[in-house]
C-alpha positions as CSV (number, residue, x, y, z in Angstrom):
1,X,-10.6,-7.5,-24.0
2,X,-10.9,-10.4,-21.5
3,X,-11.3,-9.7,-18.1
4,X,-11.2,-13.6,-16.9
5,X,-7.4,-13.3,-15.3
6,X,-7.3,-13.5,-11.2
7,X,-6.9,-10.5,-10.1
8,X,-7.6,-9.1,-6.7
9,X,-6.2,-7.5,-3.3
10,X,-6.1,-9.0,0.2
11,X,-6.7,-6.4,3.0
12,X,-3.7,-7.5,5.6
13,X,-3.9,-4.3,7.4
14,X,-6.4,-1.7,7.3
15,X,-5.9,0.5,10.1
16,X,-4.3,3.3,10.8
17,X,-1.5,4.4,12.7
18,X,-3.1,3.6,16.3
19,X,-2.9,0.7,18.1
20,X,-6.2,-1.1,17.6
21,X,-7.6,-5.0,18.8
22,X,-9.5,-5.6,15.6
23,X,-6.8,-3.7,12.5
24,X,-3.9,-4.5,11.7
25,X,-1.1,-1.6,10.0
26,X,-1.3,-0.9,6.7
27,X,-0.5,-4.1,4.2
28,X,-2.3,-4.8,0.9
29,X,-1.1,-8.4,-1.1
30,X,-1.7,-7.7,-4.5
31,X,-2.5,-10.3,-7.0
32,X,-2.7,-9.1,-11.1
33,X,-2.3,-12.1,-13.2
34,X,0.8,-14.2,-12.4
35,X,2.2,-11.1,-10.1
36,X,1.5,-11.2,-6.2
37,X,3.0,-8.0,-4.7
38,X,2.7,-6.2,-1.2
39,X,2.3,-2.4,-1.0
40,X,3.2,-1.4,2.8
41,X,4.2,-3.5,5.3
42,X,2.4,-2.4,8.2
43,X,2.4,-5.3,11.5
44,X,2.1,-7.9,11.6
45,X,2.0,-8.7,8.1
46,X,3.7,-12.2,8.3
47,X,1.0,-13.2,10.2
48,X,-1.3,-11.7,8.1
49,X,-0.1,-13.4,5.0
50,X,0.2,-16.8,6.5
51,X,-3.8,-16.2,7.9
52,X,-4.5,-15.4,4.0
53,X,-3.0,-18.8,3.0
54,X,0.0,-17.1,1.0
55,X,3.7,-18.6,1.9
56,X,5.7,-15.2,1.6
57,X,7.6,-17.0,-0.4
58,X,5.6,-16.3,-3.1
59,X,5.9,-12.7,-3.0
60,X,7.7,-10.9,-5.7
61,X,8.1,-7.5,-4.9
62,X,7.3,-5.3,-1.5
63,X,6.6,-1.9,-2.0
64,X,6.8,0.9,1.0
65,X,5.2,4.0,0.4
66,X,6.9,5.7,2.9
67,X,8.7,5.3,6.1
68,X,6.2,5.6,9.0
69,X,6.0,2.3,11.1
70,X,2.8,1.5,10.7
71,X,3.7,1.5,6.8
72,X,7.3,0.1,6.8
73,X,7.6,-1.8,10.6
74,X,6.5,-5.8,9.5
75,X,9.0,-5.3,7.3
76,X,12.2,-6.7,9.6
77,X,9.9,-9.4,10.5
78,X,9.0,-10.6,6.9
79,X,12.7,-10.5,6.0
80,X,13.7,-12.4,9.1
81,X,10.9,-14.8,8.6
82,X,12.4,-15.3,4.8
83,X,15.3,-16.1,6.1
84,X,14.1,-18.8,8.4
85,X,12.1,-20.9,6.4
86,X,13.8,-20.3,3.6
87,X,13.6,-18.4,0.9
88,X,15.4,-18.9,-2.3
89,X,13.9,-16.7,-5.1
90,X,15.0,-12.7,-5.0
91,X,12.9,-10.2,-3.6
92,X,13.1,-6.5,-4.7
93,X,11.9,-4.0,-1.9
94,X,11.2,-0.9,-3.3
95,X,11.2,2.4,-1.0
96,X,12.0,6.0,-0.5
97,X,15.6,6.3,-1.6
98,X,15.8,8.4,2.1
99,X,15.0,5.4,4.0
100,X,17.3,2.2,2.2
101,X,19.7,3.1,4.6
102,X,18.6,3.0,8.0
103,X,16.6,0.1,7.1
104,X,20.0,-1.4,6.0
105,X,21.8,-0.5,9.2
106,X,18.5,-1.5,11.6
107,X,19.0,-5.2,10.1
108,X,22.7,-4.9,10.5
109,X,22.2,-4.3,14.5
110,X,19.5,-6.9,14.5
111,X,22.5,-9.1,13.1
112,X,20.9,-9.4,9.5
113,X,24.1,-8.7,8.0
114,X,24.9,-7.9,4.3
115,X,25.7,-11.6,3.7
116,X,22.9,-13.0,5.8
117,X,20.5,-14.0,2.9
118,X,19.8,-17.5,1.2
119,X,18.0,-15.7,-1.7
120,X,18.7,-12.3,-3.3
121,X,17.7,-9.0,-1.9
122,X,17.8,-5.9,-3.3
123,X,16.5,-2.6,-2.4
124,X,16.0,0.1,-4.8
125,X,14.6,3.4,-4.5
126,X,11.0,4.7,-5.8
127,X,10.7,7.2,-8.2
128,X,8.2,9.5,-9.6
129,X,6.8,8.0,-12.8
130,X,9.9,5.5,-12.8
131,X,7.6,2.2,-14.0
132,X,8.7,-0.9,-12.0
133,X,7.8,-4.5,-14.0
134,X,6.7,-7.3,-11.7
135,X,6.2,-9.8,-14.5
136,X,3.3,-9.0,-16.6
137,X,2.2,-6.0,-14.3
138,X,3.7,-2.7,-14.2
139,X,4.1,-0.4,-11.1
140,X,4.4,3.2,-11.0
141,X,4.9,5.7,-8.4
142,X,3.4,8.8,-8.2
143,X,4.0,11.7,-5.8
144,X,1.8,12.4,-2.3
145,X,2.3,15.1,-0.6
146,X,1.3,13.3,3.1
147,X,4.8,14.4,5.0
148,X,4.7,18.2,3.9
149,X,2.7,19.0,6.4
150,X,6.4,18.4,8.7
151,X,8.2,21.0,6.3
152,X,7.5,24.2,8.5
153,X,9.5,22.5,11.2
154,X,11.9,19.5,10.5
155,X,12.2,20.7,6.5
156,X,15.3,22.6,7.1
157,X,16.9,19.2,8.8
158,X,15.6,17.0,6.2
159,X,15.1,18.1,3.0
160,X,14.0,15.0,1.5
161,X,10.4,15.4,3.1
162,X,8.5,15.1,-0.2
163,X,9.6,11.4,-0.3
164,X,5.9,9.7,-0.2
165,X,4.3,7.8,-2.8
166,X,1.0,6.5,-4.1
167,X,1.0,4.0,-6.8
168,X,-0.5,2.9,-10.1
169,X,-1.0,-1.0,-10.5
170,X,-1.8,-2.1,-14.2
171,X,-1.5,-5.4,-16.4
172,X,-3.1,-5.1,-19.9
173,X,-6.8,-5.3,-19.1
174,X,-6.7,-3.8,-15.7
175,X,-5.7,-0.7,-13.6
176,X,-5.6,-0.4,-10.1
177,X,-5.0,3.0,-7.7
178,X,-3.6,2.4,-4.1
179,X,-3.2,6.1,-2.4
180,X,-1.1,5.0,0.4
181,X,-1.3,8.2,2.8
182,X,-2.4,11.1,1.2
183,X,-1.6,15.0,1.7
184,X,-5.0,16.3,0.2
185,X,-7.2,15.7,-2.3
186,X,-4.5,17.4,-4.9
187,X,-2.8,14.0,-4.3
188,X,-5.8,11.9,-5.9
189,X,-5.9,13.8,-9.0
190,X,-3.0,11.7,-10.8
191,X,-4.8,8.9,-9.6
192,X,-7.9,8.6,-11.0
193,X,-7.5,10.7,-14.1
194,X,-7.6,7.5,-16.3
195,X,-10.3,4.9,-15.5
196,X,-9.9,2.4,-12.9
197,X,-11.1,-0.9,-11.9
198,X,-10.7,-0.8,-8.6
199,X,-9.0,2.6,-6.1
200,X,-7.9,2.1,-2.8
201,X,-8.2,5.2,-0.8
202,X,-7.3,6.1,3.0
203,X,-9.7,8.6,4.6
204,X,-7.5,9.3,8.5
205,X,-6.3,12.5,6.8
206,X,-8.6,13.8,5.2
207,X,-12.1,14.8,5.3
208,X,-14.6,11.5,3.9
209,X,-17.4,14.0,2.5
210,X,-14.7,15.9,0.1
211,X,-13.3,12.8,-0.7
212,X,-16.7,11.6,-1.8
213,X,-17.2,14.5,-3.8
214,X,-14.1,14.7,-5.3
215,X,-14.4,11.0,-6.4
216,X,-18.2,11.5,-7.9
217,X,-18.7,11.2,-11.2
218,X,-14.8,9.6,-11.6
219,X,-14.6,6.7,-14.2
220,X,-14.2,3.7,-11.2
221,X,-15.7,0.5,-10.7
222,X,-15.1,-0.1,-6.9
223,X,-13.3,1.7,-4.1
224,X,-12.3,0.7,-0.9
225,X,-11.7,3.0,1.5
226,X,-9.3,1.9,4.0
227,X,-7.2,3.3,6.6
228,X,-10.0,4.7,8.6
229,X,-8.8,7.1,12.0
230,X,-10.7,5.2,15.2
231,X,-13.4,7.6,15.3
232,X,-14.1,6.9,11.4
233,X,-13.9,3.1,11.7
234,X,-16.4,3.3,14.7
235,X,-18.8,5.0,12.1
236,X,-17.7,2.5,9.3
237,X,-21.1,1.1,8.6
238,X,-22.1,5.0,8.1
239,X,-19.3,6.3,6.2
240,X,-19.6,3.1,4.2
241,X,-23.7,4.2,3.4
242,X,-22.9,7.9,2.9
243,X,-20.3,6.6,0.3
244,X,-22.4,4.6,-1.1
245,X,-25.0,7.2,-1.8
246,X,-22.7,9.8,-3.0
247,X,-21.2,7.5,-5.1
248,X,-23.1,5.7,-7.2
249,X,-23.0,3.6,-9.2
250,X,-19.4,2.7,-8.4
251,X,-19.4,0.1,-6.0
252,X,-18.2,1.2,-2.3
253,X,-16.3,-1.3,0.0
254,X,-14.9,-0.4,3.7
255,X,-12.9,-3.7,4.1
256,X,-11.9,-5.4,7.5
257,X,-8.7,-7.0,7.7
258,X,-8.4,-10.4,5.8
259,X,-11.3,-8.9,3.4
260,X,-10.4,-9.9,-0.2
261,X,-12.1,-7.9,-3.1
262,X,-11.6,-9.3,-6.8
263,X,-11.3,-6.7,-9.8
């Protein structure tokens, strides 16, 4: 099978929830093949895109893993900035079901009414194992369990808590893993059951020397691990090393913003 087609991921945004000088939020441009997608749209993303050389225009589909800002808040500011230069082609954005409408009623009070658009928007809500096309790549959520840890105390108010996704990126000849936030290392086990060319993995919430063992021995090429808590991204250099060690042969990667890795 060839493995000649462009495909590779541009790090918009690899930090974490914090403020930081030197990371931007969470915001991954995809490209497989002919398919250029975003998963998360962390700020400032626009920016971000535009520094990466990519009109947004040319995006096809966003993808929001879940609703935390510094996963979902460059999104008003991408659609606004659509609207502006214009856009013409649809866009899909594709989120928790829980949050299509507040984010429909935040643009409504920032006067981005249901009419406002020159191109078509539609947003439709993620599913477990519900496959999304973006031309010839296929998306598919799968379930993280990163905002049960809020059950014990807002679950009775909102039951809808379990409403966090990873996701599954594949065209014929490849097949990419992006974790968004993840619960545990339960979460990862969907992901990297198959093969992969290339997993993208936070590490803020979880503990880097159990992720490194849990990944050992997995069928990956590369990882990147992104999404590093301050403390971590301090230490980058010797997480990076320790991963490195513990997981050889596959090749380890802790990407600054702007960073592009090919797959």
């Amino acid at each position: 099978m060839s493995r000649t087609a462009a495909h590779s991921v541009v790090c918009l945004g690899v930090g974490d929830g914090r403020p930081s000088l030197d990371r931007g939020h969470a915001a991954f441009l995809y490209r497989l093949g002919g398919a250029r997608l975003l998963v998360d749209c962390g700020e400032p993303a626009t920016r971000a895109l535009l520094q990466a050389g990519v009109p947004a225009d040319d995006l096809n589909h966003v993808f929001i893993s879940h609703q935390h800002f510094d996963h979902l808040g460059g999104l008003f500011t991408l659609l606004q900035g659509l609207w502006l230069a214009p856009r013409r082609h649809p866009l899909s954005v594709h989120l928790p079901a829980v949050g299509i409408r507040p984010v429909r009623e935040l643009m409504r009070t920032a006067c981005l009414f249901d009419d406002w658009t020159p191109f078509p928007l539609a947003f439709r809500p993620l599913r477990v194992g519900q496959k999304v096309a973006v031309k010839e790549a296929v998306v598919t959520p799968h379930a993280s369990s990163h905002l049960q840890v809020l059950q014990p105390i807002h679950g009775p108010r909102n039951p809808r808590l379990n409403q966090a996704f990873s996701f599954i990126l594949e065209t014929k000849d490849r097949r990419v893993a992006h974790s968004a936030d993840l619960g545990g290392l339960a979460d990862l086990e969907g992901l990297t059951r198959e093969p992969l060319d290339l997993l993208v993995c936070e590490l803020s919430h979880l503990e880097p020397a159990e992720v490194f063992a849990h990944l050992a021995g997995k069928p990956i090429r590369q990882v990147a691990f992104v999404h590093l808590s301050s403390a971590q991204w301090r230490r980058r250099a010797q997480i990076e090393a320790r991963a490195a060690r513990a997981l050889r042969p596959i090749q380890v990667h802790v990407p600054s913003d702007g960073a592009r890795l090919d797959f």
